[in-house]
DRENDO-1510 file (C-alpha; in Angstrom, 1 decimal, always signed):
<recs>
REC; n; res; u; v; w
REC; 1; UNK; +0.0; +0.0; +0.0 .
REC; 2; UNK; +1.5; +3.0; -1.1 .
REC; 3; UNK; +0.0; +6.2; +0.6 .
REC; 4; UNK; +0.9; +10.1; -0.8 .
REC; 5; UNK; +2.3; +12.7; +1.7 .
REC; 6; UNK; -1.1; +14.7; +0.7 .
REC; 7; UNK; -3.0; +12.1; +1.7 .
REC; 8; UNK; -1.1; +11.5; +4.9 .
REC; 9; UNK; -1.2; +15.3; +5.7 .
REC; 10; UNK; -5.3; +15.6; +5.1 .
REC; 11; UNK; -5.3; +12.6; +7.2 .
REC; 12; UNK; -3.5; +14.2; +10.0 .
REC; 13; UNK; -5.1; +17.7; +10.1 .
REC; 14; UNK; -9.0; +15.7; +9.6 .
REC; 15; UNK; -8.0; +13.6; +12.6 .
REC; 16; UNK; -6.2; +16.7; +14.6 .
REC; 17; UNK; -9.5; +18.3; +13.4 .
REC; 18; UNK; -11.8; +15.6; +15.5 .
REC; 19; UNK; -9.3; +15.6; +18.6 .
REC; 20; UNK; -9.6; +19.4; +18.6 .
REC; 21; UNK; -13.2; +19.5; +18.6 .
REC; 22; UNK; -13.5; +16.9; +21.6 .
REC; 23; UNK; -10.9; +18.9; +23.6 .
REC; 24; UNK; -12.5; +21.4; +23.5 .
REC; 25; UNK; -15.8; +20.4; +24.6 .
REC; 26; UNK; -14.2; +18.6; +27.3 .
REC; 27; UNK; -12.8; +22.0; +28.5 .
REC; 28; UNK; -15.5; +24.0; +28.1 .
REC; 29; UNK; -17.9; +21.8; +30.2 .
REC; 30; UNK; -16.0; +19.4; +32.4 .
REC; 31; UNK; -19.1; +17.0; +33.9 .
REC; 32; UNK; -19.9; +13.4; +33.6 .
REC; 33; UNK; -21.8; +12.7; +30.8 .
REC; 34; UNK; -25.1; +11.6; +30.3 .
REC; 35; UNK; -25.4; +7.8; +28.9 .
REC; 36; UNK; -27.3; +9.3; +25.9 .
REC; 37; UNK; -25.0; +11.9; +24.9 .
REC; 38; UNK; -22.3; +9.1; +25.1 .
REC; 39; UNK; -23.7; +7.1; +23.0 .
REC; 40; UNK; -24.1; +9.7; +20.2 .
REC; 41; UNK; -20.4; +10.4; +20.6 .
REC; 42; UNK; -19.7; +6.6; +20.4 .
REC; 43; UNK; -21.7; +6.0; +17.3 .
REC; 44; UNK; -20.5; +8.8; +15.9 .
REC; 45; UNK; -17.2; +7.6; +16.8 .
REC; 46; UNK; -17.7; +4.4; +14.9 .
REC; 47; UNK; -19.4; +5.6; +12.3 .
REC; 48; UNK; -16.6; +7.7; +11.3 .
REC; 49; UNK; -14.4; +4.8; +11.4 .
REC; 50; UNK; -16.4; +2.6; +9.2 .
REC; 51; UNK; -17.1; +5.1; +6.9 .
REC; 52; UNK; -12.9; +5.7; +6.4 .
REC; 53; UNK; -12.4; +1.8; +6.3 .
REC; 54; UNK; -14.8; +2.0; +3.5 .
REC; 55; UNK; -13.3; +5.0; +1.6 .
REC; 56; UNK; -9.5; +2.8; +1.7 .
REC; 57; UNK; -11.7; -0.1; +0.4 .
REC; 58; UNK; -12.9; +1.7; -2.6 .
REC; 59; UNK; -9.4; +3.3; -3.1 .
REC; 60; UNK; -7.1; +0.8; -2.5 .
REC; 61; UNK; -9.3; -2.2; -3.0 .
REC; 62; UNK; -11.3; -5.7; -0.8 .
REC; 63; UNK; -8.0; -6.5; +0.4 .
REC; 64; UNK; -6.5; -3.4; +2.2 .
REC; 65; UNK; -10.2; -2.3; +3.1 .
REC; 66; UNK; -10.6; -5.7; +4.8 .
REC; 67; UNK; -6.9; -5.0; +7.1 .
REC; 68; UNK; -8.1; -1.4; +8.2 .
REC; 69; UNK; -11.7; -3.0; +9.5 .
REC; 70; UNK; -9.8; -6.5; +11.6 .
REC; 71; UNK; -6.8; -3.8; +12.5 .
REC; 72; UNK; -9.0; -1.2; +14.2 .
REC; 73; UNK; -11.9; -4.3; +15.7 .
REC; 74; UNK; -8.4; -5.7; +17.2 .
REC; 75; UNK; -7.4; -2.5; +18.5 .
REC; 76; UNK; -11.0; -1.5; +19.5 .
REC; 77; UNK; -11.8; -4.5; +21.6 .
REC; 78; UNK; -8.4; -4.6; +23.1 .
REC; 79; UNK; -8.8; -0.8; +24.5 .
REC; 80; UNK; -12.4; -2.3; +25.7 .
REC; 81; UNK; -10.3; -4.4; +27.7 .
REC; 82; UNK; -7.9; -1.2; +28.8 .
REC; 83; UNK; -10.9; +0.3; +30.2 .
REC; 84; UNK; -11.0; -2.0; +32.8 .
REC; 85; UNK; -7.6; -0.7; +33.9 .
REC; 86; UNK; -8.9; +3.0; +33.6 .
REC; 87; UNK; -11.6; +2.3; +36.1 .
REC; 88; UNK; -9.1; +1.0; +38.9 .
REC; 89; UNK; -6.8; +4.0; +38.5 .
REC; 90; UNK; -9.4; +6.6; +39.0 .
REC; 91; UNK; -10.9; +4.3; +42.3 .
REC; 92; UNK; -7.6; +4.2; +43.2 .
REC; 93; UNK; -6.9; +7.9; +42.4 .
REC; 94; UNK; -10.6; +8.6; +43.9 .
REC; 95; UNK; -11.1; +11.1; +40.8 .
REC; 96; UNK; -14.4; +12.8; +41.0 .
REC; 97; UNK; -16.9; +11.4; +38.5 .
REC; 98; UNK; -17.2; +15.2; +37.2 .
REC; 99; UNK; -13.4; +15.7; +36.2 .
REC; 100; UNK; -12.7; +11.9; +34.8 .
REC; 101; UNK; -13.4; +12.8; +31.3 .
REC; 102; UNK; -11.1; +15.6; +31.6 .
REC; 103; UNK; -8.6; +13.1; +33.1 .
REC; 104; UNK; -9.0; +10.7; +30.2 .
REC; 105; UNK; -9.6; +13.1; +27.4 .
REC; 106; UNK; -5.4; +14.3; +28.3 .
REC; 107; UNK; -4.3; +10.6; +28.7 .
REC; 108; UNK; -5.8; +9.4; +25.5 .
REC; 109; UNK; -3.9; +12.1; +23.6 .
REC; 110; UNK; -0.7; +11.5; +25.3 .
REC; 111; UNK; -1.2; +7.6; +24.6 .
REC; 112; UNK; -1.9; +8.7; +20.6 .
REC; 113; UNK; +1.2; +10.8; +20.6 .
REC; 114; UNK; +3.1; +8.2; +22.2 .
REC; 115; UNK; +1.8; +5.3; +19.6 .
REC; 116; UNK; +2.3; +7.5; +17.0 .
REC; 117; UNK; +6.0; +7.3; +17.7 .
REC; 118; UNK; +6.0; +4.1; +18.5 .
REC; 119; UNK; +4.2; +2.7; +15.3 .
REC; 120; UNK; +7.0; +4.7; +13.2 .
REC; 121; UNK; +9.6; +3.5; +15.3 .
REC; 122; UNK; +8.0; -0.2; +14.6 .
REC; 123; UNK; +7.5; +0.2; +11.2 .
REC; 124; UNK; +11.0; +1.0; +10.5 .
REC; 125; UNK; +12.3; -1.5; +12.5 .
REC; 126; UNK; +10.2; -4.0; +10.5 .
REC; 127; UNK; +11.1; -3.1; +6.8 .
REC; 128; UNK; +15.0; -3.2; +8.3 .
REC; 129; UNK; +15.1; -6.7; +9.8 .
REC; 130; UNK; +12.3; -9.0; +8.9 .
REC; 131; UNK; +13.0; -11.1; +11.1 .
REC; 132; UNK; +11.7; -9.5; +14.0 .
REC; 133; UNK; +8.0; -10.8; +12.9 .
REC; 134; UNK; +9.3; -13.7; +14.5 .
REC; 135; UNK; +10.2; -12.2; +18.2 .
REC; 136; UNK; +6.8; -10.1; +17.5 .
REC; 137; UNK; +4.9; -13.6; +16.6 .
REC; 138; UNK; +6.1; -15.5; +20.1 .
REC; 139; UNK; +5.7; -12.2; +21.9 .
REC; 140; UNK; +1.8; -12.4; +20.9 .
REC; 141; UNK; +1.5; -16.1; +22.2 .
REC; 142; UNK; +3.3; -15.4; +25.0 .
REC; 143; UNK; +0.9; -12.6; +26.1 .
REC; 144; UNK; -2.2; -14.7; +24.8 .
REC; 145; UNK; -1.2; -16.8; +27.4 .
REC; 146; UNK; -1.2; -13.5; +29.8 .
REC; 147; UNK; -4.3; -12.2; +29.0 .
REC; 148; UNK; -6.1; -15.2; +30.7 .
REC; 149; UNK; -4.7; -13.5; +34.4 .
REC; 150; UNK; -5.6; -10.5; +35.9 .
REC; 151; UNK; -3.4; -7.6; +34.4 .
REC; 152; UNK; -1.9; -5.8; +37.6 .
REC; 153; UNK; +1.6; -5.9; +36.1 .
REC; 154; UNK; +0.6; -2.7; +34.1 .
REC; 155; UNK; -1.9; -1.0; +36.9 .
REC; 156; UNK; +1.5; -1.8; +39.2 .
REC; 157; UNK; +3.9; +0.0; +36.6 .
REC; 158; UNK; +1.7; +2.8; +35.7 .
REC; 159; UNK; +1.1; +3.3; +39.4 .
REC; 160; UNK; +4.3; +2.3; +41.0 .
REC; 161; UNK; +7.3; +3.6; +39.3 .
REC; 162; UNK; +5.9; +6.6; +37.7 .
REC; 163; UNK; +3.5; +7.3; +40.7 .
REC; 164; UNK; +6.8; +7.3; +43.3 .
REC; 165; UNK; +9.0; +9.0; +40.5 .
REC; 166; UNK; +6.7; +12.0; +40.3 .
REC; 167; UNK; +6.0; +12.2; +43.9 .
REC; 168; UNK; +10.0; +12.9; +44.4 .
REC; 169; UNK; +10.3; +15.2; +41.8 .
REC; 170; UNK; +7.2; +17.3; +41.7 .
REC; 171; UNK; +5.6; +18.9; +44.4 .
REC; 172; UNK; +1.9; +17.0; +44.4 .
REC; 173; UNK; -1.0; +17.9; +46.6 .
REC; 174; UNK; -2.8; +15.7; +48.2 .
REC; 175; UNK; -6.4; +17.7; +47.2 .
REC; 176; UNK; -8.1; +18.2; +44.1 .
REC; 177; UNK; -8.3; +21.6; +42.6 .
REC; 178; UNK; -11.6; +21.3; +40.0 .
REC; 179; UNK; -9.8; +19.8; +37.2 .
REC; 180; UNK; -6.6; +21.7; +37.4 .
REC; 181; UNK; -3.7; +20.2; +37.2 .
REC; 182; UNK; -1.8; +22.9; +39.2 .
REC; 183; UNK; -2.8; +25.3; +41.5 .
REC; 184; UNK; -1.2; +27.3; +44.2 .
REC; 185; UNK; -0.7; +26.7; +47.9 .
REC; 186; UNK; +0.5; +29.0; +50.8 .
REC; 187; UNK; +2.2; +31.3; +47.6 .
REC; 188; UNK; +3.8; +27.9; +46.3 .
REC; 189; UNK; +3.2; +26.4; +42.8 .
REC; 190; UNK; +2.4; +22.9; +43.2 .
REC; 191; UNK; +0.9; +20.1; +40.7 .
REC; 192; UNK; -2.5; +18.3; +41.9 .
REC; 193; UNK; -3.1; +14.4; +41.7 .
REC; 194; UNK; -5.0; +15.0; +38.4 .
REC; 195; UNK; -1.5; +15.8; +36.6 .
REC; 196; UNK; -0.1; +12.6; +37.9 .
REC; 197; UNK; -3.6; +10.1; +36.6 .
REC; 198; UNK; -3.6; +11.9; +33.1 .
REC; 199; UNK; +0.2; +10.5; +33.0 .
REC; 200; UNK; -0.6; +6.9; +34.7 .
REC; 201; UNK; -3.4; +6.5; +32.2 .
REC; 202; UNK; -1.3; +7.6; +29.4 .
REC; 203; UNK; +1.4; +5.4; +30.2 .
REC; 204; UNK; -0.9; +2.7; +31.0 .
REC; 205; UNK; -2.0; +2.5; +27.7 .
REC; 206; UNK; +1.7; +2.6; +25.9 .
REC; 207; UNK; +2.2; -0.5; +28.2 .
REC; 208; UNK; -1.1; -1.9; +27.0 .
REC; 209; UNK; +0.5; -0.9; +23.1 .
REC; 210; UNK; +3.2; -3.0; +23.5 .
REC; 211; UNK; +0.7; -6.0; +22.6 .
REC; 212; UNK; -1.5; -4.3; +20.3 .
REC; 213; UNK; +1.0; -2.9; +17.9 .
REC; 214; UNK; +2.8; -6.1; +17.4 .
REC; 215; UNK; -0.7; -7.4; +17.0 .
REC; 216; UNK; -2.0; -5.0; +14.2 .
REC; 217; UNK; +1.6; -5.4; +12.4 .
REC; 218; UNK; +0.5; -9.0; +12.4 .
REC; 219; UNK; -2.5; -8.1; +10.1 .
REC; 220; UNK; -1.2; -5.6; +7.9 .
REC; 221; UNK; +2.5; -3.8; +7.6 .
REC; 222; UNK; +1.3; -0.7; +6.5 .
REC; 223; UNK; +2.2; +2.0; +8.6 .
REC; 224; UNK; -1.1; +4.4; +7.7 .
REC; 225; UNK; -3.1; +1.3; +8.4 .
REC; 226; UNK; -1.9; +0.9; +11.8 .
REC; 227; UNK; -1.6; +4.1; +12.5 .
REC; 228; UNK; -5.3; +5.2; +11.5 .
REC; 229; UNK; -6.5; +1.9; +13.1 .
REC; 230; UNK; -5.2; +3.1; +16.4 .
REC; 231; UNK; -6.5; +6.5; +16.2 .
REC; 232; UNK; -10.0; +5.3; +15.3 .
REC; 233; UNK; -10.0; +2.8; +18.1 .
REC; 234; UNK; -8.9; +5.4; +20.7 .
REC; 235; UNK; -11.4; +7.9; +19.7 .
REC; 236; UNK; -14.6; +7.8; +21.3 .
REC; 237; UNK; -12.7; +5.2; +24.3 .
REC; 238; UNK; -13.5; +8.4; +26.9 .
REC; 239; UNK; -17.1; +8.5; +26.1 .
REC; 240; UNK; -17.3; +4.5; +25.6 .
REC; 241; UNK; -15.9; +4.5; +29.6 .
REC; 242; UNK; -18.8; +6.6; +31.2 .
REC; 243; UNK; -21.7; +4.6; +28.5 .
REC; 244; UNK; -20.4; +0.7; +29.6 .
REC; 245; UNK; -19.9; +1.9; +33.1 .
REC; 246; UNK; -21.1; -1.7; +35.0 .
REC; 247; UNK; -21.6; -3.5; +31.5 .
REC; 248; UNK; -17.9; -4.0; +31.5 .
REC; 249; UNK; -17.9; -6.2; +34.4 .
REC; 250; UNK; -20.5; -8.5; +32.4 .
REC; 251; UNK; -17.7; -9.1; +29.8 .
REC; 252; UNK; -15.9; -11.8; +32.4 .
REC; 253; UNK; -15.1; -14.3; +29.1 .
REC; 254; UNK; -13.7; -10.8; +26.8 .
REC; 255; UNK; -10.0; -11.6; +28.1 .
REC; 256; UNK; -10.0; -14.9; +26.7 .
REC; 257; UNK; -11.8; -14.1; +23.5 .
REC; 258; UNK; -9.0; -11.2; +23.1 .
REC; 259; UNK; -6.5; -14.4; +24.2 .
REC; 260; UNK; -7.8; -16.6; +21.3 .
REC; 261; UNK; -7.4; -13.4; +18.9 .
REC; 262; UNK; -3.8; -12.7; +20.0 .
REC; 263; UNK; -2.8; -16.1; +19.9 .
REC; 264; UNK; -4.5; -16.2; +16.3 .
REC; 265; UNK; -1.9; -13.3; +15.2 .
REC; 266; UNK; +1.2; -14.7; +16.6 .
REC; 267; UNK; +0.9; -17.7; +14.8 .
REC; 268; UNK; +0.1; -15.9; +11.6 .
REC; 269; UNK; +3.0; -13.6; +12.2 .
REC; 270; UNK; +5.1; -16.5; +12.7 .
REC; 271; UNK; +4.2; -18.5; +9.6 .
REC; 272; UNK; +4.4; -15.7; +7.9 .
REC; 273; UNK; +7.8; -15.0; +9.2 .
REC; 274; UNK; +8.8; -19.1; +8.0 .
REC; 275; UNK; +7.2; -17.8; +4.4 .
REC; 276; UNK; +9.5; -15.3; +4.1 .
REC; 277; UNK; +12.5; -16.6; +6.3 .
REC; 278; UNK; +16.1; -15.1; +5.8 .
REC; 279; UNK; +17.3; -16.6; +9.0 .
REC; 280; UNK; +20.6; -19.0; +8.3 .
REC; 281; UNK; +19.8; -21.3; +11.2 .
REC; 282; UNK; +16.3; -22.2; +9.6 .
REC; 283; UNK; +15.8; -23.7; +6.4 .
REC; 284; UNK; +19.4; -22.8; +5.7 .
REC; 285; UNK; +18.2; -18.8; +5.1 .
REC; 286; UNK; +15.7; -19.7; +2.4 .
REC; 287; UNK; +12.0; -19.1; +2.1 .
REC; 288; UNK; +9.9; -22.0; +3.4 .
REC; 289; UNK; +7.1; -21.9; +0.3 .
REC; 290; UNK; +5.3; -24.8; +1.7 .
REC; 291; UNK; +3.8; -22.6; +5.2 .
REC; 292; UNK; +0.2; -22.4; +4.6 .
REC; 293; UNK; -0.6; -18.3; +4.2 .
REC; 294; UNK; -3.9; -17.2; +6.3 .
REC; 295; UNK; -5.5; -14.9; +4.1 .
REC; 296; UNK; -6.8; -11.7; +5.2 .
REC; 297; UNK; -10.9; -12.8; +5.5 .
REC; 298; UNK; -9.8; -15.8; +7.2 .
REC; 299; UNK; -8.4; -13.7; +9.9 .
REC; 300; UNK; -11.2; -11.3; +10.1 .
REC; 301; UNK; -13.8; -13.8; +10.2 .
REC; 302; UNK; -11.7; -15.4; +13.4 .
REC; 303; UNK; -12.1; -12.1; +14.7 .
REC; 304; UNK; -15.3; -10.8; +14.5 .
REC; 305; UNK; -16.8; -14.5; +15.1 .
REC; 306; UNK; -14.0; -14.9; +18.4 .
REC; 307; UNK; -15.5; -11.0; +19.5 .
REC; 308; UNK; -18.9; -12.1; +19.3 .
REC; 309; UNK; -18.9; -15.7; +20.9 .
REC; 310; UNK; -16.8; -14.2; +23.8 .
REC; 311; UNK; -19.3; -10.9; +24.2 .
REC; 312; UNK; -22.4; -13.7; +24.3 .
REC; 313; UNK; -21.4; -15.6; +26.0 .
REC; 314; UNK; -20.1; -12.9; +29.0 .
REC; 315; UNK; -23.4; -12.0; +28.7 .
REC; 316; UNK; -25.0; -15.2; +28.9 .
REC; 317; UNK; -23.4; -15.6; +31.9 .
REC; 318; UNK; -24.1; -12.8; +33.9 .
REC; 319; UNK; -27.7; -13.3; +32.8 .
REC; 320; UNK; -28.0; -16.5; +34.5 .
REC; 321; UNK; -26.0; -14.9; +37.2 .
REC; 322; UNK; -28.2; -12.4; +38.0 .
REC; 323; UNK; -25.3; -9.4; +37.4 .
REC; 324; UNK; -26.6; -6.3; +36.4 .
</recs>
């Protein structure tokens, strides 16, 4: 896929464009939403990222269109799964339901900044040594297997090292100050604990990035692909927080289903890796022609259909449960 600076600018300034507009409501009026009002901004969300995925299938054809919609369902559903993470730092952080959006808003823009750089980074890494689909291919497994157990190691990095870090260096309040994130005390200039979640959740999610972006690479190497996937799927992710509120407990089976998906990836990755092997120790450096290839509906189809099973049968469950 071969993508024009103009179309990578217009891309940049449409999607700076969105951001913008979102700040700044977020600014001017920094409340908890209503569930209705969420939900507008979530389907609008979505709709907006359908309606691009069906623009770069018309442009660029079935096959590319098909990469951007099971690159931004696999990012989507795995920053469903963040959100879970989101909710314990801002118990933990005992942010008032008013200024949370605020609180995400800022993190979710640091996290696309810091993806941004990442995915480039990645890229570039990729097209120099091939080889590293490999490490990214065991790496997916390995965190399919992960998935399955409760994810403190991220809560514990976000929280712990960065949490004791900024407590040494800056001078942090113990008190809120509206949704400031400084404010003054006894004529001193000090940062309040809202500074300190906007950077734990924004951190929390370039943790969270270090399985996602391997995963999307998995599905397509095209850098606009991933990089517009990502955006898409972090749009919206504030006002999807406050409209699942208790629903996301319900989803008790979404870690597996996002387990089976991951796993699904790796091993593409890696036979895809054996396809185009360059590595002396195996198969003496040459290809390995006879690896099945997973074509690009297969994988979709494993995606949507793992997604769906996994969000029924949560469901299912707490039904018969009685969990509301």
């Amino acid at each position: 896929m071969t993508v024009s600076p103009l179309v990578w600018t217009a891309t940049l300034v449409l999607l700076g464009a969105i951001l913008a507009v979102d700040l700044l409501v977020v600014a001017r009026r920094p409340r908890e939403p209503t569930l209705r009002e969420s939900a507008l901004w979530v389907s609008g969300y979505i709709s907006l990222a359908v309606l691009f995925g069906l623009l770069i299938w018309g442009a660029y054809g079935p096959s590319t269109g098909a990469k951007f919609f099971a690159g931004w369902l696999t990012e989507y559903s795995l920053s469903v799964d963040n959100l879970f993470v989101f909710m314990v730092i801002m118990s933990q952080f005992r942010v008032p339901r008013q200024f949370q959006q605020k609180a995400l808003m800022i993190g979710i823009v640091l996290a696309l900044v810091m993806r941004g750089a990442f995915i480039a980074l990645g890229a570039a890494a990729l097209n120099a040594f091939e080889w590293l689909f490999y490490l990214f291919g065991f790496f997916l497994v390995y965190t399919a297997v992960r998935l399955i157990r409760p994810r403190a190691a991220a809560v514990d990095f976000a929280e712990g090292r960065l949490i004791r870090w900024a407590e040494r260096v800056l001078p942090v309040t113990s008190e809120y100050d509206g949704a400031y994130l400084t404010t003054r005390r006894a004529g001193r200039l000090q940062v309040t604990p809202m500074l300190i979640v906007m950077l734990a959740l924004g951190t929390t999610d370039l943790v969270f990035a270090l399985d996602s972006i391997p995963a999307i690479f998995g599905l397509t190497k095209a850098a606009y692909l991933v990089f517009t996937a990502n955006v898409f799927a972090l749009m919206g992710l504030r006002q999807l927080y406050f409209l699942l509120g208790g629903l996301l407990s319900r989803l008790v089976y979404l870690s597996a289903g996002l387990a089976v998906v991951l796993g699904f990836i790796g091993v593409k990755l890696i036979l895809e890796a054996l396809r185009d092997n360059e590595l002396p120790f195996i198969n003496g450096g040459e290809h390995i022609e006879s690896v099945p290839q997973i074509p690009i509906w297969l994988s979709l189809g494993v995606i949507i259909g793992t997604l769906a099973v996994a969000t029924v049968a949560s469901l299912a469950r707490s039904a018969r449960a009685g969990v509301r």
